[in-house]
N, C-alpha and C positions, 0 to 999 in steps of 0.2 A: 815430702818437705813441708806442706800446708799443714798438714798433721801432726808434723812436729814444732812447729809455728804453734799453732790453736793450744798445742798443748801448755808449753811454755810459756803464753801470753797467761792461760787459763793458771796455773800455778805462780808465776808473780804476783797476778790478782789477790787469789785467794790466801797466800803467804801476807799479801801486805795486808788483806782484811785483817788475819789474824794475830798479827802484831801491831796494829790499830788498834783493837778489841783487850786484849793481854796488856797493852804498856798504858790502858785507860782504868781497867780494874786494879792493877796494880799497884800503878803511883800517879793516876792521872793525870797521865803525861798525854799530848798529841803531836804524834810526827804524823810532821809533812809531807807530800808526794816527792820532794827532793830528798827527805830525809830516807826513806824509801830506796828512792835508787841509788843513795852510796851506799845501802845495807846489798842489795842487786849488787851491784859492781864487785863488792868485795866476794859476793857470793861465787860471781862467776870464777874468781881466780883460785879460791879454796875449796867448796863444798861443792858447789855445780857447776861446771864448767863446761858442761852439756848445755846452759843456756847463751852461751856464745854462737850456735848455730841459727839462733834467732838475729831478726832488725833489733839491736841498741835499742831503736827509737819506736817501735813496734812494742819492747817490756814498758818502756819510759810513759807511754799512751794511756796503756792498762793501768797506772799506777797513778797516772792525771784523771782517770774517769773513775778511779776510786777517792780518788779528794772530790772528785765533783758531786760524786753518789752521797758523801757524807755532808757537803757542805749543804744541800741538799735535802738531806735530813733533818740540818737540823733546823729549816725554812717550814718545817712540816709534811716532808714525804716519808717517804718508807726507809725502813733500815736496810744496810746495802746486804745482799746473801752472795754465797757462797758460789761461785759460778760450776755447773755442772760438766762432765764429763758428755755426757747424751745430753742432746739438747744442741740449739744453734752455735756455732761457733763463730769469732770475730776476731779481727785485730786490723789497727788503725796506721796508719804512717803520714807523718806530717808535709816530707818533703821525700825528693830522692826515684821517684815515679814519673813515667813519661809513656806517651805516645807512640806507635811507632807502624806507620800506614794503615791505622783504624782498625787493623786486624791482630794487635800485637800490645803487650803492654809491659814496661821494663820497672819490677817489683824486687829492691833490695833483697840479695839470698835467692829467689828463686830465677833472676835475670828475665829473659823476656817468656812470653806465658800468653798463649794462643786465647784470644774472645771473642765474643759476640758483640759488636757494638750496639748500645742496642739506639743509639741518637748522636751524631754529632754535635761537638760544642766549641766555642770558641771561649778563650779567656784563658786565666792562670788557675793552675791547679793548687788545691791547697790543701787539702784533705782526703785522702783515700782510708775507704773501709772496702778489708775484705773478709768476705761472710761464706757459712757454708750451711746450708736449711740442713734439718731434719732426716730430709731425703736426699741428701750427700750432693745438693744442687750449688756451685761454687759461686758469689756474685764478688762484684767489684761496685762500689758506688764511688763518684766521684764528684768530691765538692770542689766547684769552681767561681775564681770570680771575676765575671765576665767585666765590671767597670761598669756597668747601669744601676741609673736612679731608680728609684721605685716610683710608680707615676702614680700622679696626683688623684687625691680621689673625687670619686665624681658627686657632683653636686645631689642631694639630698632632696628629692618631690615623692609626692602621692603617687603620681602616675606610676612610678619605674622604681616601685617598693614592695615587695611581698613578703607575706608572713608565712610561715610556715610551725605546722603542727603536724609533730612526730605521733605513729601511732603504732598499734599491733594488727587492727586489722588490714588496715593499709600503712602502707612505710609513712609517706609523708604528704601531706595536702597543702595545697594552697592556700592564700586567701583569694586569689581568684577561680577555685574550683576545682582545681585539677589536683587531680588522685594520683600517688605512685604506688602501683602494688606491691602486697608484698610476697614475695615468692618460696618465703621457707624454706632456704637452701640445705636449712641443716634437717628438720623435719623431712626432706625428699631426700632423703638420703640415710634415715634413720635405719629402714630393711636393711640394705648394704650394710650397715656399721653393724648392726645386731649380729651379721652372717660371717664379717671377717672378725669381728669381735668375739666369737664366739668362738672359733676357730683357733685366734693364737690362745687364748685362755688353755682349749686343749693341747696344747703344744708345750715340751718340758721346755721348760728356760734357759736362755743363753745360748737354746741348739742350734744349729744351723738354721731348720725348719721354720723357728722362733723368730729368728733374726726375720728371714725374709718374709713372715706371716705380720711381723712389726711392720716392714718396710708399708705392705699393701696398704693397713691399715694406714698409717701416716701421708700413705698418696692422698687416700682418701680425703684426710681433713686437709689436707693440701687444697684440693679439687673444689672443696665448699669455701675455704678461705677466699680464694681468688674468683669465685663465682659470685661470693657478697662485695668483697673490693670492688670489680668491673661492674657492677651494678651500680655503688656508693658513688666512683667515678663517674660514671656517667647523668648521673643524678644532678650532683654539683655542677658539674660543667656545664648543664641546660641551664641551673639557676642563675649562675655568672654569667651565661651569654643573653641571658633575657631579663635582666634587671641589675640597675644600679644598687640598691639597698635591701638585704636581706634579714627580716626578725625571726630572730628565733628561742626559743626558750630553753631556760639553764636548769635540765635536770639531773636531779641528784640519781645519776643509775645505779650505785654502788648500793644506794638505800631501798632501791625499787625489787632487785632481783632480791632482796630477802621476802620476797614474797612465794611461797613455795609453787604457788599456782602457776603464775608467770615467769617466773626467772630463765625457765628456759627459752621462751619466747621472746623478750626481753633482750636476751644475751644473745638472743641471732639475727637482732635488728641491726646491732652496730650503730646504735646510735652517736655514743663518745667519738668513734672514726669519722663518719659522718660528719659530723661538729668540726671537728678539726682539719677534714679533708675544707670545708668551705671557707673557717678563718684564714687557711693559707693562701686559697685561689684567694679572695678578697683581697691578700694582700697584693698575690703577683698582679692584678687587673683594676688595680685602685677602687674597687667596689667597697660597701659600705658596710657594715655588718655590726648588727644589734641584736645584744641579750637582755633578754627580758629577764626578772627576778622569777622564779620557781614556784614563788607562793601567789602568783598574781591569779585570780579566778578566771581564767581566758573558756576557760567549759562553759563556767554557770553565768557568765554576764549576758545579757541582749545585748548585738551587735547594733542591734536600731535605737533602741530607745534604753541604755546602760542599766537596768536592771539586772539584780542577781537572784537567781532562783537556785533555792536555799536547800530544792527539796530532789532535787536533779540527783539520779545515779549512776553508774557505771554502765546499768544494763540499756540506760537508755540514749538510743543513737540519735533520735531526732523527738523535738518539745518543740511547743509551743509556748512562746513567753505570755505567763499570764495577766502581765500590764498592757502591752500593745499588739496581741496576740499575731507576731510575728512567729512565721515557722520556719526552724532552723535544724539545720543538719549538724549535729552537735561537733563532727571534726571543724566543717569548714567556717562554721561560728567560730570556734575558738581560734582559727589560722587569720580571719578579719581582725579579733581581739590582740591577738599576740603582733601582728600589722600596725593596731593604732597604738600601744602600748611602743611599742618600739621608738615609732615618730616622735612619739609625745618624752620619751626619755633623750634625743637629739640634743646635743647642746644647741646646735644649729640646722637652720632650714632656708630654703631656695627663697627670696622674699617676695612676699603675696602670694604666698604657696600656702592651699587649704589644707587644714590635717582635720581630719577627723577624728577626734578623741574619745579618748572610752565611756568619757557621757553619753555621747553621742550627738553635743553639739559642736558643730561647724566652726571655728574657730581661725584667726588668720593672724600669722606670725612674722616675723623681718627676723631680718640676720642681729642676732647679737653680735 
């Protein structure tokens, strides 16, 4: 029944992409996601009538997240594609979904439906997504809203601020020192990929053999997925539980993996997730969180005495600055820089609270 669901949501989608796309070349016209599901309704009573086996409001969802995808578009993201057959499947429902003694959950069409809870929640239900991975793993996600304020966030000092500089050879550094390594989840696991990789490759397609020689392989990247996430978690959650204010810099990853040398390395840092997994905790813990601009020199500045040495390269990990011949470890230099750069961009700060600025003189600032 889920498979008949995924289907049908996946075919309203891609029917309404294509009559979006058709009625814009043609007389550039744009119908609405309402406009959409009286074309759905009439469908269901003449040409498909098989899609009446589906939630009403489960087609109506897919056809709200394609006006979203477009509107979306045209803000400057991506054009909406085509939703695949293989690959994740989903579909949403608004209302109509209930509880039913934490081990049970009551889902329009398939009635109630045995899970794993995997946390307790109190509040009003407002949004169900259910999903099915790759590896035919069934989830339920469930937006709720509990009735709390977001709390306040916390006051702005020196003391209870780190900076933080993303890296390759180590994940991410402090400005107070501390190293997070990095583990190479996809590189340790490359032998394996080569071995099941190679494997379905010999395998004719679509066979059986094929099928489940795909499966192993997709355990696979299953396995490093959730080995870089529980890492990325755990990372953030140290940062939020040990500091009010968190700088970090705003790189452009999309432009960096064109670089043929690193891009795979790059790409198994997770840095984008990372970035996002911390603007969110900041939000739920009222913490603070500051991006620096991308182009700001946080490598080649002296953290002592704000010089930029002009002649600094990639290969070298630790200089001496040749004004105040201060020696520096070139990450955690730059994680102190991307620290006072942060502060110094604050609209506000604690009053009589010292910042140190990327001059590197001492400066002292009031509440605007």
């Amino acid at each position: 029944m889920m498979s008949h669901i995924f289907g049908q949501v996946r075919f309203v989608y891609n029917l309404g992409l294509e009559t979006k796309i058709s009625a814009y070349i043609g007389n550039k016209k744009n119908y609405t996601c309402i406009d959409l599901a009286n074309q759905v309704k009439e469908l269901k009573d003449t040409d498909a009538p098989w899609l009446k086996e589906s939630p009403s409001q489960a087609l109506q969802m897919s056809l709200r997240n394609l006006d979203n995808a477009y509107t979306n578009f045209f803000r400057g993201g991506g054009f909406p594609k085509f939703k695949r057959k293989f690959g994740k499947q989903s579909f949403q429902l608004p209302q109509g979904v209930y509880l039913e003694n934490n081990n049970q959950i009551f889902i329009p069409k398939l009635k109630l439906v045995g899970i794993d809870l995997h946390r307790e929640f109190k509040g009003l239900i407002k949004t169900v997504t259910v999903s099915k991975s790759i590896t035919n793993k069934y989830y339920v996600s469930i937006l709720v809203d509990t009735g709390e304020l977001k709390p306040d966030k916390k006051p702005i000092m020196d003391q209870t601020t780190v900076g933080l500089d993303l890296g390759i050879k180590d994940f991410c550094i402090t400005s107070d020192g501390m190293k997070f390594k990095n583990h190479d989840f996809f590189k340790s696991a490359m032998n394996e990929l080569r071995i099941q990789q190679r494997s379905l490759a010999r395998k004719k397609k679509d066979s059986n053999h094929y099928k489940k020689q795909k499966m192993v392989v997709a355990l696979l990247y299953e396995h490093i997925r959730n080995q870089r996430q529980d890492y990325l978690h755990k990372i953030s959650k140290y940062l939020i539980d040990n500091y009010d204010t968190i700088c970090v810099e705003d790189l452009a990853v999309s432009n960096m993996v064109k670089n043929h040398k690193l891009a795979r390395a790059i790409s198994d840092m997770g840095w984008s997730e990372f970035k996002s997994m911390i603007e969110y905790k900041c939000d739920w813990y009222g913490k603070n969180l500051s991006i620096i601009g991308r182009f700001e020199p946080s490598s080649k500045t002296c953290s002592k005495c704000g010089s930029i040495n002009k002649d600094l390269t990639l290969n070298d990990r630790e200089w001496i600055c040749p004004k105040c011949n201060e020696k520096h470890d070139r990450d955690v230099n730059a994680a102190i820089n991307i620290k006072k750069i942060g502060l110094r961009n604050q609209p506000s700060v604690t009053q009589s609270e010292w910042i140190h600025c990327a001059c590197g003189v001492e400066t002292t600032t009031s509440l605007v």
